[in-house]
DSSP file (Angstrom, degrees, kcal/mol; ACC not computed):
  #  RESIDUE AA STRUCTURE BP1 BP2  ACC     N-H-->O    O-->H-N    N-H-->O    O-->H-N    TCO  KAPPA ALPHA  PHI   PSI    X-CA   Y-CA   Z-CA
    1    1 A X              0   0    0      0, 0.0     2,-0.0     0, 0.0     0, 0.0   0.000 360.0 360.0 360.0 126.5  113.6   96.6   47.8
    2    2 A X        -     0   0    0      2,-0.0     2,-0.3     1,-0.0     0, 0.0  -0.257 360.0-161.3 -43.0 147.6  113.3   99.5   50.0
    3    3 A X        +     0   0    0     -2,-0.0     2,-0.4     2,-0.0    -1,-0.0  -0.919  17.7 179.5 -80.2  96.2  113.2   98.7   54.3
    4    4 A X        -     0   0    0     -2,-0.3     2,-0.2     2,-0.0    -2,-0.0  -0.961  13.7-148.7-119.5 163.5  111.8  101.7   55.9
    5    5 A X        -     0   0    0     -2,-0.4     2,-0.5     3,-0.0    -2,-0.0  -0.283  14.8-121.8-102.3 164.0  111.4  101.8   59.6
    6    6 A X        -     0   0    0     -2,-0.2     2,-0.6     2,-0.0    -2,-0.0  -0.970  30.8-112.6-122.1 126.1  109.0  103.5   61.3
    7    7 A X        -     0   0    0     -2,-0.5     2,-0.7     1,-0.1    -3,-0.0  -0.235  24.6-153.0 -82.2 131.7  110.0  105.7   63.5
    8    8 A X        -     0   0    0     -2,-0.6    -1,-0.1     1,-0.1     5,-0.0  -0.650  23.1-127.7 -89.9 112.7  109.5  105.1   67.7
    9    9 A X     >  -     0   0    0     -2,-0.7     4,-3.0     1,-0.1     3,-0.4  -0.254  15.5-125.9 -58.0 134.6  109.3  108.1   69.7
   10   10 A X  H >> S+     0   0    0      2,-0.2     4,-1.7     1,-0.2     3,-1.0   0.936 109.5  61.7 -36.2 -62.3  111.9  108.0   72.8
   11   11 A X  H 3> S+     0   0    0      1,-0.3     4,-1.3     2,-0.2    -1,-0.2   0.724 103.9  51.4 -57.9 -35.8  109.1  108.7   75.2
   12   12 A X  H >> S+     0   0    0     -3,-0.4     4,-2.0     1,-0.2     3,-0.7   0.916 108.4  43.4 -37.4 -69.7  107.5  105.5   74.1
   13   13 A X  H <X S+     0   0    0     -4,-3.0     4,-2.1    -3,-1.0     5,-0.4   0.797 108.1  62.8 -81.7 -15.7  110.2  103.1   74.4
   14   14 A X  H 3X S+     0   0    0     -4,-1.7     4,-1.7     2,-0.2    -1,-0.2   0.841 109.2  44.6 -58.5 -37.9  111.0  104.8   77.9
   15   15 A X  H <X S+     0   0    0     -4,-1.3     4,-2.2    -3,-0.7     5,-0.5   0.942 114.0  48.3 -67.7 -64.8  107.5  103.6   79.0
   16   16 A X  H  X S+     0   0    0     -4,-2.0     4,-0.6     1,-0.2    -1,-0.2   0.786 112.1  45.5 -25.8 -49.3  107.9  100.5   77.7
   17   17 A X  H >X S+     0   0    0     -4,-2.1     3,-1.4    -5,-0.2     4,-0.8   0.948 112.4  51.7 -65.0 -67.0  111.2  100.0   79.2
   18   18 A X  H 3X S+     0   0    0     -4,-1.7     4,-1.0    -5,-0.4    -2,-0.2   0.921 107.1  57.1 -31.5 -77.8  110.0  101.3   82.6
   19   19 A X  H 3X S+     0   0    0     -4,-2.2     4,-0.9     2,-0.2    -1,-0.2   0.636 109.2  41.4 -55.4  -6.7  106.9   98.7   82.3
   20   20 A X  H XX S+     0   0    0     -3,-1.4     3,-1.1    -4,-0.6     4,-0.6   0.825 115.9  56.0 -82.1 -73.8  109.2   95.3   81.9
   21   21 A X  H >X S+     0   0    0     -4,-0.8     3,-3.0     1,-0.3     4,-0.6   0.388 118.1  30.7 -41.8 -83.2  111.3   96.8   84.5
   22   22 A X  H 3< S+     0   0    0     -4,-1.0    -1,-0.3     1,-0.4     4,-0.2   0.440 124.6  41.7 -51.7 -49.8  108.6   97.1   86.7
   23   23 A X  H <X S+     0   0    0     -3,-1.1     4,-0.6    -4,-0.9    -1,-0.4   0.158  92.5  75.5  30.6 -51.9  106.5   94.4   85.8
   24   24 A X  H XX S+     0   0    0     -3,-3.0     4,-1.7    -4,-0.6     3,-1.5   0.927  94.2  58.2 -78.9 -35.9  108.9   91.6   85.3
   25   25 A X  H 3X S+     0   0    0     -4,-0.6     4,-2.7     2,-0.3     5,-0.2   0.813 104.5  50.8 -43.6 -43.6  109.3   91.3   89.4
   26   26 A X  H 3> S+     0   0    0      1,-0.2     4,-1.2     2,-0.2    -1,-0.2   0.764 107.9  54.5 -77.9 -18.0  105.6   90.7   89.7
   27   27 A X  H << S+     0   0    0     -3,-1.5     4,-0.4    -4,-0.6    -2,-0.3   0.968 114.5  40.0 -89.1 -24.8  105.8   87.8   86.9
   28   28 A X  H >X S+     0   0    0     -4,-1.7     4,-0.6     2,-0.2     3,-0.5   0.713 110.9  53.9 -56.7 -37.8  108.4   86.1   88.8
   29   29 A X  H 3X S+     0   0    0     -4,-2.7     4,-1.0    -5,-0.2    -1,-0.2   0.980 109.6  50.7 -65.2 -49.0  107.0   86.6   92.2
   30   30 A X  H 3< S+     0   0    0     -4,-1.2    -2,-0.2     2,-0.3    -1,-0.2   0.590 112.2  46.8 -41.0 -32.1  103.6   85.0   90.6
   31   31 A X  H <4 S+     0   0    0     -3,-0.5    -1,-0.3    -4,-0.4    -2,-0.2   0.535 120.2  46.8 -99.2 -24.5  105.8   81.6   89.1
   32   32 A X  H  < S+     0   0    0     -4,-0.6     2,-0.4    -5,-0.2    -2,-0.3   0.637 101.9  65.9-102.1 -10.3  107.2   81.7   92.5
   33   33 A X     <  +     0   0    0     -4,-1.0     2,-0.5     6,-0.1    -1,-0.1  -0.960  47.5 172.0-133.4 108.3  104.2   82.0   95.0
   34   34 A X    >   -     0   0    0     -2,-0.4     3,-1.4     1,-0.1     6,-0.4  -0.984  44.9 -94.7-133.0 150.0  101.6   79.4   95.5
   35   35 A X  T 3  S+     0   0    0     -2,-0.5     3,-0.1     1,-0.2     6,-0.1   0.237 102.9  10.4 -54.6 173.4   99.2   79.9   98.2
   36   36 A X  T 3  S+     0   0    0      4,-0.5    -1,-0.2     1,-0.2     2,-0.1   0.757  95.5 120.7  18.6  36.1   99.8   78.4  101.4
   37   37 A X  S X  S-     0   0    0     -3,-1.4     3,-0.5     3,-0.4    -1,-0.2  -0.383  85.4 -93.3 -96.1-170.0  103.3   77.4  100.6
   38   38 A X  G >  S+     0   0    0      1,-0.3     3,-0.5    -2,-0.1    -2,-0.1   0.862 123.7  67.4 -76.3 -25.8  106.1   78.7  102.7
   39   39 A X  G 3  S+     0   0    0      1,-0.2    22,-0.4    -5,-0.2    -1,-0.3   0.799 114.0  24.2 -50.1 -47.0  106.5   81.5  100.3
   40   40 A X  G <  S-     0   0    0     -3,-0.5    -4,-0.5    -6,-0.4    -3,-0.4  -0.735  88.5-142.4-148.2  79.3  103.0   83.2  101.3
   41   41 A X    X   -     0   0    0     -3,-0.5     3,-1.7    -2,-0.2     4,-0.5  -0.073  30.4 -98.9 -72.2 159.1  102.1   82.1  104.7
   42   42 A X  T 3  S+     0   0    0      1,-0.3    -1,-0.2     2,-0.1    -7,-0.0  -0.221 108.4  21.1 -79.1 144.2   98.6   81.5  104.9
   43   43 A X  T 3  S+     0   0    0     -3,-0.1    -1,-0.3     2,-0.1    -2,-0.1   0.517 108.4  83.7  96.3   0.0   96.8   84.5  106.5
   44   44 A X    X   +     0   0    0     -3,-1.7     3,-2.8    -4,-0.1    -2,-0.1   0.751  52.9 108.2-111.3 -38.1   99.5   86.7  105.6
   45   45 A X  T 3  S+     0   0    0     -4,-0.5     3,-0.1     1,-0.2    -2,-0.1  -0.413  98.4   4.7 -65.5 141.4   99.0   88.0  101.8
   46   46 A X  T 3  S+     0   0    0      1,-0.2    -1,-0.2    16,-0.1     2,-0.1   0.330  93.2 156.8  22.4  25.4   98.0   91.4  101.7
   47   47 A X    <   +     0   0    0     -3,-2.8     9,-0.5     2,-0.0    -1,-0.2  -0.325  15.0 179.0 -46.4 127.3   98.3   91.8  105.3
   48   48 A X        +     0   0    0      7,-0.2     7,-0.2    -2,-0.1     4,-0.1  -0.686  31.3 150.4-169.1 130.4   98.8   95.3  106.7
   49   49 A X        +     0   0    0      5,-0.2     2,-0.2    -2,-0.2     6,-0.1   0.436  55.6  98.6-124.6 -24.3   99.2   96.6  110.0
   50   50 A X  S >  S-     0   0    0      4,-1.0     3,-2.1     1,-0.1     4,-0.4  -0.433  84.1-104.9 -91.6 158.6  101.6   99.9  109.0
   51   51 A X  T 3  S+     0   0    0      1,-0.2     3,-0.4     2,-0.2    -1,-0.1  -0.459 114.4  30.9 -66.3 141.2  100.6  103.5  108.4
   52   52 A X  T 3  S-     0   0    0      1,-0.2    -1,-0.2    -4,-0.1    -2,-0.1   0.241 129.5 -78.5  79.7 -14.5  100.8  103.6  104.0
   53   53 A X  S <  S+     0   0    0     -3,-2.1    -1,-0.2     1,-0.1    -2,-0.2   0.827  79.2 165.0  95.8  16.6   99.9   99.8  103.4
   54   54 A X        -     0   0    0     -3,-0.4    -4,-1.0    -4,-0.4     2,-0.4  -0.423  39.2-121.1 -60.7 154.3  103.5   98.9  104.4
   55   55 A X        -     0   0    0     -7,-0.2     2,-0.3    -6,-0.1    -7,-0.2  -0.648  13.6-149.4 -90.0 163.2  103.2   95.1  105.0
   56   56 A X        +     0   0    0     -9,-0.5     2,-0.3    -2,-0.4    -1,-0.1  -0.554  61.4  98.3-128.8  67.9  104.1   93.8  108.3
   57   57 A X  S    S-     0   0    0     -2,-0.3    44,-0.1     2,-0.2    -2,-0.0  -0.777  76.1-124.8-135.0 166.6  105.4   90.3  107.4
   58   58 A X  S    S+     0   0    0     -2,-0.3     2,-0.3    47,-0.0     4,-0.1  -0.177  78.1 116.7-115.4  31.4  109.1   88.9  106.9
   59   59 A X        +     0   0    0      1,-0.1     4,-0.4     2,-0.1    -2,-0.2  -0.791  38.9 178.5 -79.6 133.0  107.8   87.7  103.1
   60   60 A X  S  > S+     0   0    0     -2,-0.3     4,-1.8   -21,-0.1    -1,-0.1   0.484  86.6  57.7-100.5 -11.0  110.0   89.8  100.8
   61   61 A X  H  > S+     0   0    0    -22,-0.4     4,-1.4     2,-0.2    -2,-0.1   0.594 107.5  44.4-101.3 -28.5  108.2   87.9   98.3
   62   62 A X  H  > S+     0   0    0      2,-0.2     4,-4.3     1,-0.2    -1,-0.2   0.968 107.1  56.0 -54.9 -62.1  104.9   89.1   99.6
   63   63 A X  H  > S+     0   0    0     -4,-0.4     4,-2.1     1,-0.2    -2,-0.2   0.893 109.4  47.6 -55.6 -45.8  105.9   92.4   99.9
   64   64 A X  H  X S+     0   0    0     -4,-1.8     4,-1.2     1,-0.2     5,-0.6   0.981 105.9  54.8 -54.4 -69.8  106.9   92.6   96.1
   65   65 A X  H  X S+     0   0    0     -4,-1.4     4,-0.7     1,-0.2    -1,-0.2   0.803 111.8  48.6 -75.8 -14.5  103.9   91.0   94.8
   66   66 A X  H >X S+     0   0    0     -4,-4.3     3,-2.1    -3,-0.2     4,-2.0   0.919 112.0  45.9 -56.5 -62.8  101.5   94.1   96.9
   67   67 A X  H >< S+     0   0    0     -4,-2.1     3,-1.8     1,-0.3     4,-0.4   0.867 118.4  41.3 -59.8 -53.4  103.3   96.8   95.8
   68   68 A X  H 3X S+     0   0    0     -4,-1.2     4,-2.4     1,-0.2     5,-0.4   0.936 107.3  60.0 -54.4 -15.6  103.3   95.5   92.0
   69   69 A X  H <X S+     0   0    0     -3,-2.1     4,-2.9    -4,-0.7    -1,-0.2   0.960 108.5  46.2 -45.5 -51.0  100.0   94.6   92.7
   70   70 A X  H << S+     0   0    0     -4,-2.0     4,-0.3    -3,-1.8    -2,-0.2   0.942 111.2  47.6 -58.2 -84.6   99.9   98.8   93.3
   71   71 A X  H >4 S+     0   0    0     -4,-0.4     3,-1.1     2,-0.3    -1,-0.2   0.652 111.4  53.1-124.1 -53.2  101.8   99.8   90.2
   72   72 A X  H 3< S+     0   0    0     -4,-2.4    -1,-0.2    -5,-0.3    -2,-0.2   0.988 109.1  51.7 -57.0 -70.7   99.4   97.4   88.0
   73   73 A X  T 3< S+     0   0    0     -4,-2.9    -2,-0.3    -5,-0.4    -1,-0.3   0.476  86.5  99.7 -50.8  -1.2   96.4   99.0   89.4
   74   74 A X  S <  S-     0   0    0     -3,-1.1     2,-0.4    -4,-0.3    69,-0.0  -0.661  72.4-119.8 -87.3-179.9   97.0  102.7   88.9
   75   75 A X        -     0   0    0     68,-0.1     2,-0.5     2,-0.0    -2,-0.1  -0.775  21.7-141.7-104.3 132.5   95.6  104.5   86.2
   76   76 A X        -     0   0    0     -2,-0.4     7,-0.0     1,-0.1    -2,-0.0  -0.946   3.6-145.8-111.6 152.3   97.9  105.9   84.2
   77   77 A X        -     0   0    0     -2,-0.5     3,-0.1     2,-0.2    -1,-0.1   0.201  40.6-114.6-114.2  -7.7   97.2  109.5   82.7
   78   78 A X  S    S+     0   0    0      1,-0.2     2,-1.2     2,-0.1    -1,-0.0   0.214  83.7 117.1  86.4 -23.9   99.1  109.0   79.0
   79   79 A X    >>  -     0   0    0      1,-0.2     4,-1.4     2,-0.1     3,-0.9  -0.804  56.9-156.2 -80.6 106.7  101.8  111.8   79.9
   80   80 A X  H 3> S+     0   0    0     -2,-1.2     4,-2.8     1,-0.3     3,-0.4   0.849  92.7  55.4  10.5 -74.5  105.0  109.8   80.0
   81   81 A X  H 34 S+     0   0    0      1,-0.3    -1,-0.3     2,-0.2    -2,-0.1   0.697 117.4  40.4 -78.3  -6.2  106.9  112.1   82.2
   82   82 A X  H X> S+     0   0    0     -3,-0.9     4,-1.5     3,-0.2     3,-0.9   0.905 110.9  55.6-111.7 -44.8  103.6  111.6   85.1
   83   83 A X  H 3< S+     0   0    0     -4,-1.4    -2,-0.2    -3,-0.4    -3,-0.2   0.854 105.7  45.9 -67.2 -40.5  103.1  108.4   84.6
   84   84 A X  T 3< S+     0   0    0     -4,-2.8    -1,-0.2     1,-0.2    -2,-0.1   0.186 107.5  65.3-101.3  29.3  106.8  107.2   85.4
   85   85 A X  T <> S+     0   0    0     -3,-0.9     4,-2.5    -5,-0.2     3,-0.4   0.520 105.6  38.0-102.2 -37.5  106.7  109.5   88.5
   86   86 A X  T  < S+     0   0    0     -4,-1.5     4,-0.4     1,-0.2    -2,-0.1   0.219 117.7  55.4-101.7  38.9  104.1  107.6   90.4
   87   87 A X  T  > S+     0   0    0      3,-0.1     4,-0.7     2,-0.1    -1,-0.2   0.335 108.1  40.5 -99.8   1.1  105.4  104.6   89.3
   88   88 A X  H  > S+     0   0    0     -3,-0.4     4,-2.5     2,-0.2    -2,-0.2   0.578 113.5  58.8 -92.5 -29.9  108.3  105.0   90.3
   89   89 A X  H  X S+     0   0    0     -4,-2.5     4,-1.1     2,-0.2     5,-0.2   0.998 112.9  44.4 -40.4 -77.1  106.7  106.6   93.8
   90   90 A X  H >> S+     0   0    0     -4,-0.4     3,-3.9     2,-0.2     4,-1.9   0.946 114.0  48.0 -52.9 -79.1  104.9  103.4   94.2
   91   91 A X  H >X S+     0   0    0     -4,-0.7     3,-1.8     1,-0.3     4,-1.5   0.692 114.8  46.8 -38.4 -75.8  108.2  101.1   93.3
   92   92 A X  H 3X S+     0   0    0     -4,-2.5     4,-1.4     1,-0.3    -1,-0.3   0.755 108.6  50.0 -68.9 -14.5  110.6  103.2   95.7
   93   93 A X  H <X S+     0   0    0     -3,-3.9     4,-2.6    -4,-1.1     5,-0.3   0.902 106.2  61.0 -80.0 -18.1  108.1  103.2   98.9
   94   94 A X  H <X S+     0   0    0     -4,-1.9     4,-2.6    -3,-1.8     5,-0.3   0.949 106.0  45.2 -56.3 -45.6  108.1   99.2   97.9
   95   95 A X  H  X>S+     0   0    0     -4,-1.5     4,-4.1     1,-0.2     5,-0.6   0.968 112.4  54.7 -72.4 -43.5  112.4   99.4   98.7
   96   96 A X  H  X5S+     0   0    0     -4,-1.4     4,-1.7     2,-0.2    -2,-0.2   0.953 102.5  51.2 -69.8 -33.8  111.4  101.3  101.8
   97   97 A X  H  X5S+     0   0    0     -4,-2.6     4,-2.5    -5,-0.2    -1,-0.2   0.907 117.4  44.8 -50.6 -49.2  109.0   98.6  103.1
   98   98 A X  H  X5S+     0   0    0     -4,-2.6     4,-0.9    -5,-0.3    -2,-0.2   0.982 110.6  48.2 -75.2 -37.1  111.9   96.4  102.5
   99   99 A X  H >X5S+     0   0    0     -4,-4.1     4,-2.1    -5,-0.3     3,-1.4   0.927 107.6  57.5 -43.1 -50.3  114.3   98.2  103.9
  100  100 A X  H 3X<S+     0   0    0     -4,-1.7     4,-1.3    -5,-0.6     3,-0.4   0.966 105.9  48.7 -46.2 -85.4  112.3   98.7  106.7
  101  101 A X  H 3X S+     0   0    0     -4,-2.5     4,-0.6     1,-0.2    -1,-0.2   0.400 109.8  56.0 -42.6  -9.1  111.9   94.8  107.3
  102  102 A X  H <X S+     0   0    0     -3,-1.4     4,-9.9    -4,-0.9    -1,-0.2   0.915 104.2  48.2 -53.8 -66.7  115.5   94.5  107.1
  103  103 A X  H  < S+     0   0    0     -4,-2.1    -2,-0.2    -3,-0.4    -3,-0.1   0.455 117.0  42.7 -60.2 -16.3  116.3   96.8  109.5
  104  104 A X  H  < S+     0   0    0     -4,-1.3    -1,-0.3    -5,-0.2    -3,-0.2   0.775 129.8  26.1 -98.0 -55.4  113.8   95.2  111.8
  105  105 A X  H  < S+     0   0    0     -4,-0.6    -2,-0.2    -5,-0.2    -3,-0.2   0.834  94.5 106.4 -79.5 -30.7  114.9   91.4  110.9
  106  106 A X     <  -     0   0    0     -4,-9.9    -4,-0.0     1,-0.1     0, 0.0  -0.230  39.0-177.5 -65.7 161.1  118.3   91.5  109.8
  107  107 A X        +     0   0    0      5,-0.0     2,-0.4     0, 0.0    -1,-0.1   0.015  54.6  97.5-119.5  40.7  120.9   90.5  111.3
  108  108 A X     >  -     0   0    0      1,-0.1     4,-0.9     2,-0.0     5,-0.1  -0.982  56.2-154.3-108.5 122.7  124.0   91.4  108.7
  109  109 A X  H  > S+     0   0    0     -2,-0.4     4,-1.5     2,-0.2    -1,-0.1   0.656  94.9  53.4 -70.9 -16.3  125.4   94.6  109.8
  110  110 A X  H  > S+     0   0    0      2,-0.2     4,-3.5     1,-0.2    -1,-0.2   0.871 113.6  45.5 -99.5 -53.0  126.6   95.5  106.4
  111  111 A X  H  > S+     0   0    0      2,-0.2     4,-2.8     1,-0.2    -2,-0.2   0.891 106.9  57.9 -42.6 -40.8  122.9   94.9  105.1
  112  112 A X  H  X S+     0   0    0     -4,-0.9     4,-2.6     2,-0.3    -2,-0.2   0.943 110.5  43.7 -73.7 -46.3  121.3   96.8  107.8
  113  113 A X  H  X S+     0   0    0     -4,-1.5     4,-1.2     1,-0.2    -1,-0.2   0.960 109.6  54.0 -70.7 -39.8  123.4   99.7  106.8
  114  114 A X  H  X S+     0   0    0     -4,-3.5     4,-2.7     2,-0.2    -2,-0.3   0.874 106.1  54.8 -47.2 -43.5  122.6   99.1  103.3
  115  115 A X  H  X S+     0   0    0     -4,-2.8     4,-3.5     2,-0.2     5,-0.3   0.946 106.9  53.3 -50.6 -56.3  118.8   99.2  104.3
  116  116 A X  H  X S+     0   0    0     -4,-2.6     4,-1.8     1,-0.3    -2,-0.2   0.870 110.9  42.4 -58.5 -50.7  119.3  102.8  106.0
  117  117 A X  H  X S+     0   0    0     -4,-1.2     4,-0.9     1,-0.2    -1,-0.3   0.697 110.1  52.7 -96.0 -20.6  120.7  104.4  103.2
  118  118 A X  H  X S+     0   0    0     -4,-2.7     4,-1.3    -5,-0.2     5,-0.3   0.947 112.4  51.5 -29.4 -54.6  118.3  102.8  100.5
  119  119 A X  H  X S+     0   0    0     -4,-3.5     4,-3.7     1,-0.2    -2,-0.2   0.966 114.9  43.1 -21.9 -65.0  115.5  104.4  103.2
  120  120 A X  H  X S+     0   0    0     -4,-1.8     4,-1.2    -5,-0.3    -1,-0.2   0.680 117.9  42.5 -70.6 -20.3  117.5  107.9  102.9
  121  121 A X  H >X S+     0   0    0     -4,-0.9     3,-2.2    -5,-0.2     4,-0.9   0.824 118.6  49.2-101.0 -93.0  118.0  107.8   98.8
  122  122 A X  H 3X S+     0   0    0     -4,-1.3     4,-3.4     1,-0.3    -2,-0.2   0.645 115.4  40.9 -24.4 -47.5  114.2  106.5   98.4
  123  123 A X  H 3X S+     0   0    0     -4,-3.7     4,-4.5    -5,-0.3    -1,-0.3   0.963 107.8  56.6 -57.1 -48.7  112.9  109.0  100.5
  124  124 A X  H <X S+     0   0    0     -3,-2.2     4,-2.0    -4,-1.2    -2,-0.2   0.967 115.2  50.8 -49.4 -50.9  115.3  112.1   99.1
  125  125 A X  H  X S+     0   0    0     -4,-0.9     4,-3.1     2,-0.2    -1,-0.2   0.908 104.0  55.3 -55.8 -50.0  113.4  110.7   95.6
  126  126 A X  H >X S+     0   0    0     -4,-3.4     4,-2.5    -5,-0.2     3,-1.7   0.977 101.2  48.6 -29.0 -81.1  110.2  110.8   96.6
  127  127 A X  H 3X S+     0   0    0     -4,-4.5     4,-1.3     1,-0.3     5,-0.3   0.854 110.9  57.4 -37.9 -67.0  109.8  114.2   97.8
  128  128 A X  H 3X S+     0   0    0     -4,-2.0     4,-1.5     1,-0.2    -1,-0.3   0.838 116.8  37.4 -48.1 -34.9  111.5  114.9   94.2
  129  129 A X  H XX S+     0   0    0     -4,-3.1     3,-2.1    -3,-1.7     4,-1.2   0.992 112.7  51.6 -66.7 -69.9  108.4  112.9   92.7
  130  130 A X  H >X S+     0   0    0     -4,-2.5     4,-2.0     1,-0.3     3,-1.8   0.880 115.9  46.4 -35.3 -67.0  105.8  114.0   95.0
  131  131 A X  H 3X S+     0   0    0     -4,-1.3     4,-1.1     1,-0.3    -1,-0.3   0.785 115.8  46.9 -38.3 -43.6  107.1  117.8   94.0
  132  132 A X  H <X S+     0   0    0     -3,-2.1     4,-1.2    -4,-1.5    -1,-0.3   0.682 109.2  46.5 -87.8 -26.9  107.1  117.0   90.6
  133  133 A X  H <<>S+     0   0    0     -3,-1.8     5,-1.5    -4,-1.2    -2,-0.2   0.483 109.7  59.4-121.2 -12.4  103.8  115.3   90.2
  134  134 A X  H ><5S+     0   0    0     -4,-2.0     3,-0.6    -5,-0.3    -2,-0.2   0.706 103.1  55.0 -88.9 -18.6  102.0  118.5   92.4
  135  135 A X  H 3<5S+     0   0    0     -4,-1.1     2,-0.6    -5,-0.3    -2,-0.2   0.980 111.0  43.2 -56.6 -54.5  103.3  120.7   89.7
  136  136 A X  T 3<5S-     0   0    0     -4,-1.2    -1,-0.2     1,-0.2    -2,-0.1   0.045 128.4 -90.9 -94.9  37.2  101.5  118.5   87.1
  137  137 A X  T < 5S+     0   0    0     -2,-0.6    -1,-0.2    -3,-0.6    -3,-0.2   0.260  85.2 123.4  87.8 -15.5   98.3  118.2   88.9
  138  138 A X      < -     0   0    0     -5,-1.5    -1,-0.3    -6,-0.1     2,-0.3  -0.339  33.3-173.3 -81.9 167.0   98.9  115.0   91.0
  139  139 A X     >  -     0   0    0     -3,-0.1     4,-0.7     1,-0.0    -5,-0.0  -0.837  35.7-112.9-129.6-174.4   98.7  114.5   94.6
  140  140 A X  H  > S+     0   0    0     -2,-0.3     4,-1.9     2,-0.2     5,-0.1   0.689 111.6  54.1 -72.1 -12.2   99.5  111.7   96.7
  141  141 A X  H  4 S+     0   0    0      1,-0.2     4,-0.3     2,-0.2    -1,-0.1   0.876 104.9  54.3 -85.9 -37.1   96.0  111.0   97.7
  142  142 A X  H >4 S+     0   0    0      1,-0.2     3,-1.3     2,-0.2    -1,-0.2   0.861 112.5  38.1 -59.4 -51.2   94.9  110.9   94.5
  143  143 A X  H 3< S+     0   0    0     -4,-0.7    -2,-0.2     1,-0.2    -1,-0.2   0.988 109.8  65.0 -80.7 -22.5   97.6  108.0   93.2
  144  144 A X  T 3<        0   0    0     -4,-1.9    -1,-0.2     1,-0.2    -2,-0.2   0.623 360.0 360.0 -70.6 -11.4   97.1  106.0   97.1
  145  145 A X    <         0   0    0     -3,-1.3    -1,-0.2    -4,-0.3    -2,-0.1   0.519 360.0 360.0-108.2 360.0   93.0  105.5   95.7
């Protein structure tokens, strides 16, 4: 008896891989978050007071389950290489939200510095996304709706 495989294009298992990555955070947050526990204080879930839909809470757990909230709700367009630029947009302004709330709440200097240069590497990426995804027809306004 013969075994043949069927063969799986890379770009395929790249998505795939991308979507547990992405993805597994929001089922954890979800096993972990029940309303008006200490986790997601009440009056607080999907609060947002900052320019971009940053949250303005000190929930980290919060913050995770918008922005996958974000990343589940786009539409994705079937090109591989476009799809894992704005989802990867969306995931890295999600580290800058946190960062952000570090840098405002922590008090560990060695964190606080870690927060700034997450900011500065998250940002540098963006723009590479943002650039990347105006070549291929996206904008930002377009993946923020």
């Amino acid at each position: 008896m013969k075994l043949r495989l069927k063969k799986i294009r890379p770009a395929s298992v790249a998505l795939a891989v991308l979507s547990v990555a992405l993805l597994q955070p929001l089922a954890f947050a979800q096993m972990q978050m029940k309303p008006d526990s200490e986790a997601m204080p009440a009056g607080k879930a999907g609060a947002s007071s900052m320019p971009g839909g940053a949250m303005d809470m000190k929930d980290m757990k919060g913050m995770m389950k918008d922005n996958n909230d974000k990343m589940s709700s786009m539409k994705m367009t079937g090109n591989t290489d476009v799809d894992f630029a704005m989802m990867m947009r969306i995931h890295h302004l999600g580290a800058i939200d946190m960062a952000q709330a570090e840098l405002r709440d922590g008090k560990d200097p060695q964190m606080k510095k870690m927060a700034k240069a997450i900011i500065a590497a998250q940002k540098k990426e963006i723009s590479q996304f943002d650039k990347f995804l105006a070549k291929n027809g996206q904008s930002a306004d377009k993946m923020n709706k």
